[in-house]
N, C-alpha and C positions, 0 to 999 in steps of 0.2 A: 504494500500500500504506500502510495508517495502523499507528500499536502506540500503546499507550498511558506515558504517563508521569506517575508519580505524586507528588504534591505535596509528600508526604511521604518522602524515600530515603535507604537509609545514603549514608555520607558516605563520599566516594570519596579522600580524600587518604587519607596514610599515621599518621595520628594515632589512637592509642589507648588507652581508661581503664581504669580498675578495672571488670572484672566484675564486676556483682553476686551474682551467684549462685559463681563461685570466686574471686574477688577479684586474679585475675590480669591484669596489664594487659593483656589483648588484646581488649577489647572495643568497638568500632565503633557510633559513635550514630547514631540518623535525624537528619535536619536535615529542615527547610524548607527546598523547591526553591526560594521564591522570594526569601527571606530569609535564608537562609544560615546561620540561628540554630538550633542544637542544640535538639532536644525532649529535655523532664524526662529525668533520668538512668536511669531503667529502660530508655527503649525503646532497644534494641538487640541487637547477635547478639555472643557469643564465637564468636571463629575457633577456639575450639577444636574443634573441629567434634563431634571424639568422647569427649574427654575433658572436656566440661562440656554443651556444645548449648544455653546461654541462648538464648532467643532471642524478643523479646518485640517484635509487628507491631503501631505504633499502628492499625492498620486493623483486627484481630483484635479488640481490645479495648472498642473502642467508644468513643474516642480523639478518632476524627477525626465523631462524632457532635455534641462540642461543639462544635466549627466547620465548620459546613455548607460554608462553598465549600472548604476543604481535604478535605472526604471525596469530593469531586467529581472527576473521572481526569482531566488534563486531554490532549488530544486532539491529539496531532501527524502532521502529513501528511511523507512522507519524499519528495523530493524524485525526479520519474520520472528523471532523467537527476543518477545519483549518479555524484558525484564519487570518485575511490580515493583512500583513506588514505593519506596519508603516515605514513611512520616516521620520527623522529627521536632519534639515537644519543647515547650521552654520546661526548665525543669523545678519542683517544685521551692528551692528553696529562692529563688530568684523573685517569685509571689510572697516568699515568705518573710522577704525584706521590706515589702510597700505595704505592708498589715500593722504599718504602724503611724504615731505623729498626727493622730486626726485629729486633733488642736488646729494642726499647720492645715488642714483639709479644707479650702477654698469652698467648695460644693457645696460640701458637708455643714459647714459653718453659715452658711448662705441659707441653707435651708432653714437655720436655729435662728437665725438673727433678721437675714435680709428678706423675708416675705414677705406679704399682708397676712399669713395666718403662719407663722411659727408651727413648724411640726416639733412633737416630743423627743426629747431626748431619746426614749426607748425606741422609735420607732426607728431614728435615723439607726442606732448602735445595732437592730435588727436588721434595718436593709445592709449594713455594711457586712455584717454575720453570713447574711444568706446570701450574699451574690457576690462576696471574698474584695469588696472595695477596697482601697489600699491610697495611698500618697506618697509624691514624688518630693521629698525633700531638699534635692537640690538646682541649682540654676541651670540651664533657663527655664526648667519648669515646678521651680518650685510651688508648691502649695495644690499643683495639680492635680486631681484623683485618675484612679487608675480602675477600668474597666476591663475585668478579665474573661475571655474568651475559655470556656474550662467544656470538655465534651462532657458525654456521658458513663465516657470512663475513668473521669476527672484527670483528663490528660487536657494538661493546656497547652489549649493553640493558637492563644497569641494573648498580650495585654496591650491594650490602649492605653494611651495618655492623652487625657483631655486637659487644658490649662481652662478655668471659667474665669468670668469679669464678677462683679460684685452682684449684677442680676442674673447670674448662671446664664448667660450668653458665653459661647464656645469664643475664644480667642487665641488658641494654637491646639494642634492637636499633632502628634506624633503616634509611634510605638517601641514597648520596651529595649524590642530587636534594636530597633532601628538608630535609639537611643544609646546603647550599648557601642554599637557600632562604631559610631562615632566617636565615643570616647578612646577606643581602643586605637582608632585612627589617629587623634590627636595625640597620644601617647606616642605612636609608631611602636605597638605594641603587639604582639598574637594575639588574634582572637580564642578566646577558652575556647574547649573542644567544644563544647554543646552549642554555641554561636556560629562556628564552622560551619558544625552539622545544619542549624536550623535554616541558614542562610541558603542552602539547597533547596527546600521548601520550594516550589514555584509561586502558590498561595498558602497566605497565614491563617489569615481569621477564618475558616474554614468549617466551624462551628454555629451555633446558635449561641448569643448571648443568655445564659442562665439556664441552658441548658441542662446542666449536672443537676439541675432543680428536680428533672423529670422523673428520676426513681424514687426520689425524696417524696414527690407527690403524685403517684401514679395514675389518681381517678381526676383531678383537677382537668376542668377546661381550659384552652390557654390559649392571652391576650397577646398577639404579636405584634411591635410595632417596628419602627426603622432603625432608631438610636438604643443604646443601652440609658438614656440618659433619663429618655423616655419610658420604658418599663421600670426604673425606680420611681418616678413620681406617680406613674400608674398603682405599684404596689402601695405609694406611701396615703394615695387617696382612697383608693378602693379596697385596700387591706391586704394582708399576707394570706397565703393561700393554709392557713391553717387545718381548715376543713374543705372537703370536694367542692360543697359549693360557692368558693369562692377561685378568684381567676388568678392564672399563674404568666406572670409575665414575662415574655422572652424581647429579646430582638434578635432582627438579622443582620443589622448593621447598617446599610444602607438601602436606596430603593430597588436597586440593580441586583440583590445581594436576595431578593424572595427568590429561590428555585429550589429545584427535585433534593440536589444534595443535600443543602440544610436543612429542609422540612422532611426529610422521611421517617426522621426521626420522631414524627409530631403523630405517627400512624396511630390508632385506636383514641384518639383523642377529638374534643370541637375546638376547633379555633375559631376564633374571632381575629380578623385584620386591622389594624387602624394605621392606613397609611396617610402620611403628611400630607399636604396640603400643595397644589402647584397652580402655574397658570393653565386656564382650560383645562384643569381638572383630567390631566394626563397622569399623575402620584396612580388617582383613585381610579383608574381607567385599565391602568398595567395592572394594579395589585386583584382586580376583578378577572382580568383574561387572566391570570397564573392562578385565584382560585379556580378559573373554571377548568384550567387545565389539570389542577392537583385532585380533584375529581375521579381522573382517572386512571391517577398514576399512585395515590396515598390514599390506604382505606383511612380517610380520617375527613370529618364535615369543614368545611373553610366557608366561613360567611365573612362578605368585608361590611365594614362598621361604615356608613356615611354620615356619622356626627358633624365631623370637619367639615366634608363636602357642603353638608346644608347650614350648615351654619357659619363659616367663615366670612370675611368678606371680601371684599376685593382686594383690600392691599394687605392682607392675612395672606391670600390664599397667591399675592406676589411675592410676598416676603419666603412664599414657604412655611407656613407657620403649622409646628406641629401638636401631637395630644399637649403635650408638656404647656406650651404656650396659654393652652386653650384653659387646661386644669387649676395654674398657679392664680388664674385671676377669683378663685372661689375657696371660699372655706372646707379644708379634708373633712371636715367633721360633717360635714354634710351629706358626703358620699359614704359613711360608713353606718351606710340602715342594710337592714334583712334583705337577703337575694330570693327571690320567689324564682320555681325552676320551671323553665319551658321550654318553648321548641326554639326560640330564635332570640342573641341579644339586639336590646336599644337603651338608648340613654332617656330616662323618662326628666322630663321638665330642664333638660339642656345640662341637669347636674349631679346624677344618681343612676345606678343601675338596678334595675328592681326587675329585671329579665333576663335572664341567660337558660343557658341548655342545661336538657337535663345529661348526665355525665352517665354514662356504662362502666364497667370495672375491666382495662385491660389490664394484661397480665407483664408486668416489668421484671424485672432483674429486682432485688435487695440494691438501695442504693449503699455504694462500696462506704466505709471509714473515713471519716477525716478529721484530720484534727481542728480543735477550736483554734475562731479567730481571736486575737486580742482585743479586750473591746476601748474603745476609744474613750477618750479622757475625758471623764465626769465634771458637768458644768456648776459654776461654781453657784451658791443661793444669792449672791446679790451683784451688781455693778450698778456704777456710778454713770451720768450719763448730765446732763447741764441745761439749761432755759437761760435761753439770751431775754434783753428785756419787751420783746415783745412778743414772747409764750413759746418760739421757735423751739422745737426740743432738740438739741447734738446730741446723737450716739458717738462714743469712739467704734470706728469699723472692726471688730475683730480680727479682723483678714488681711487687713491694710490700715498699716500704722500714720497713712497722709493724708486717710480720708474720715470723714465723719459721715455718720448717715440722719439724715435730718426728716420729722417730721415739721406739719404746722403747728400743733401743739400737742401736750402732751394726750390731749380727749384721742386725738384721732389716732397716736400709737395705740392708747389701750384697747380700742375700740379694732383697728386696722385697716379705717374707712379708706382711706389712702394709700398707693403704694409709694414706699422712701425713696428720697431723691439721695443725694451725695456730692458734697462739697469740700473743700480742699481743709485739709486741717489749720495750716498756717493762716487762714485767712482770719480764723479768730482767736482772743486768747483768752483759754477756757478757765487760769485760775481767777477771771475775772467775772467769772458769771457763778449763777445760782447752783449748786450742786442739788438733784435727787436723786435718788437710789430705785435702780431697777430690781426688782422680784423675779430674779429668774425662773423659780419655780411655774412661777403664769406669766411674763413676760408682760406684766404689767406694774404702775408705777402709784400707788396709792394719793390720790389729791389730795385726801386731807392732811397728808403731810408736806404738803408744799404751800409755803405762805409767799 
């Protein structure tokens, strides 16, 4: 059997520029196969797949005209007596190093501090338990969290590094691999064996996000969305899958990333889809034709959720805007009433789910041993926080030592009527203003003690 391979291909490491056409770093250049050297800065594709679609083939153009033996396919024979792929895993003590420092956890901390409705300590120190969250302590991504990629043989196949801003917006994202890498390079160092090896790998993330969940919770129905970022807030509103009737949350990582290999694993189970949000509703158009397709390739039900779809708006649904988006503007506690079981889920009143499937008992494996995570460092009962003289409340930002996070007044912290703005720390100076005491316990600030 022959395929062809061309001279010309995007570049398969994890390296990313400025798009040209929306100027977002996710854009992927061709190289030369045989030289390794980037073509001019146009030719390339944005992963954004729906939300931009650059995507410019020196072949298309008339590119590879200028140079005759590179517009030429060149011709490879595959080998009759093929060899099986090996997989090679990160190995586990490499995860065992980012299960720590969630003080330093961006994310994490963001979730305690920077929302309109504060999630519980318990819950965050439980989502980081059950889906092996982790922090990157050092530059340039410090305070990062770490999203692990772990199969169902709890073999991990790859960890993400996400860098968030102060309202969990993504602001650099790398991987462990890739991160290593580098360092190794700058040293001019050997790469350790197991880096070697994993670097062979053609593809990483290869996995479902939280996958290893599935022997853990065998009968659970389960909620698929794009991001890993996205099934934690999912769990943290709608609850941990304690019991069947409650939804178990995966991702597959991206929108390009739903197919056969990572969902087969999903067999005997209902899923529910919730893809993000694009222009012309292309996200919720693809993720429809692949459930219609897994129909009949995965005995398992796939219904896609059109929440997003009908309720976004227009410049929601330019932005891209995903479940996550959609869920932080509303109180968890709201979401966490009784699940009635039926034939199909919906989200009743734009903020509840009081419908999902009813779940059959497939037969899994015992999920294998693992050991406990560490759990992250217990929040203290009070902090100080200031009112300038006219009611303005400054928080110190836990996350960042430059900024404050400011309400209008102290009514609308306790309350959460508002979501926090953020303002430069230097601009004011705080031993000159009113000091009160926050109650971490309820993340509120008692008036009557403030005269």
């Amino acid at each position: 059997m022959q395929y062809k391979n061309y001279a010309y291909q995007l570049d398969k490491s994890s390296k990313k520029f400025k798009c040209p056409a929306c100027e977002k770093k996710r854009f992927v250049k061709y190289v030369d196969a045989e030289t390794k050297a980037y073509l001019s800065s146009e030719y390339g594709k944005c992963d954004r797949a729906d939300n931009c679609g650059y995507h410019l083939n020196p072949y298309k153009d008339g590119f590879g005209k200028q140079t005759k033996n590179k517009w030429e396919q060149v011709k490879v024979t595959t080998p009759k007596n093929k060899q099986p792929v090996t997989t090679y895993f990160i190995p586990e003590e490499i995860l065992d190093k980012t299960l720590a420092n969630y003080e330093q956890n961006v994310f994490a901390n963001n979730l305690l501090n920077n929302v309109a409705f504060p999630f519980e300590t318990e819950d965050i120190q439980k989502a980081i338990e059950l889906y092996y969250l982790g922090t990157i302590i050092n530059e340039p991504f410090a305070g990062a969290i770490t999203f692990p990629f772990i199969d169902r043989n709890n073999k991990i196949r790859a960890i993400q590094v996400k860098a968030f801003d102060q309202h969990n917006k993504t602001s650099n994202t790398n991987w462990i691999h890739s991160i290593t890498q580098k360092k190794y390079q700058y040293k001019k160092s050997n790469y350790p064996a197991w880096l070697s090896n994993y670097l062979k790998n053609e593809k990483k993330a290869t996995c479902l996000f939280g996958e290893h969940l599935l022997n853990q919770y065998p009968n659970n129905s389960v909620a698929l969305v794009e991001a890993p970022k996205t099934a934690i807030y999912g769990t943290l509103y709608y609850g941990f899958p304690d019991n069947q009737n409650k939804l178990l949350w995966l991702a597959c990582f991206n929108l390009n990333t739903l197919n056969y290999e990572r969902c087969k694993v999903l067999e005997g189970r209902k899923v529910v889809l919730f893809p993000d949000t694009s222009k012309d509703g292309n996200a919720y158009n693809k993720w429809s034709k692949k459930a219609q397709e897994f129909k009949t390739t995965i005995k398992a039900t796939f219904i896609v959720n059109a929440l997003l779809e009908e309720n976004a708006s227009k410049a929601e649904k330019e932005k891209g805007s995903d479940l996550a988006d959609y869920l932080i503007k509303y109180n968890w506690r709201d979401f966490r009433k009784p699940i009635i079981n039926n034939d199909a889920p919906k989200i009743q009143k734009t903020i509840s789910i009081d419908e999902v499937f009813e779940t059959e008992e497939p037969k899994h494996p015992k999920h294998p041993t693992v050991n406990e995570l560490p759990k992250p460092k217990k929040a203290t009962k009070e902090s100080i926080a200031y009112v300038t003289k006219d009611g303005q409340l400054l928080i110190p930002t836990p996350t960042n030592e430059t900024t404050l996070t400011t309400y209008p007044n102290i009514e609308a912290y306790n309350n959460r009527s508002v979501l926090p703005d953020f303002v430069k720390r230097s601009d004011y100076q705080l031993e000159q203003l009113q000091k009160v005491v926050i109650d971490c316990s309820t993340l509120t600030i008692d008036v009557a003690c403030f005269k």
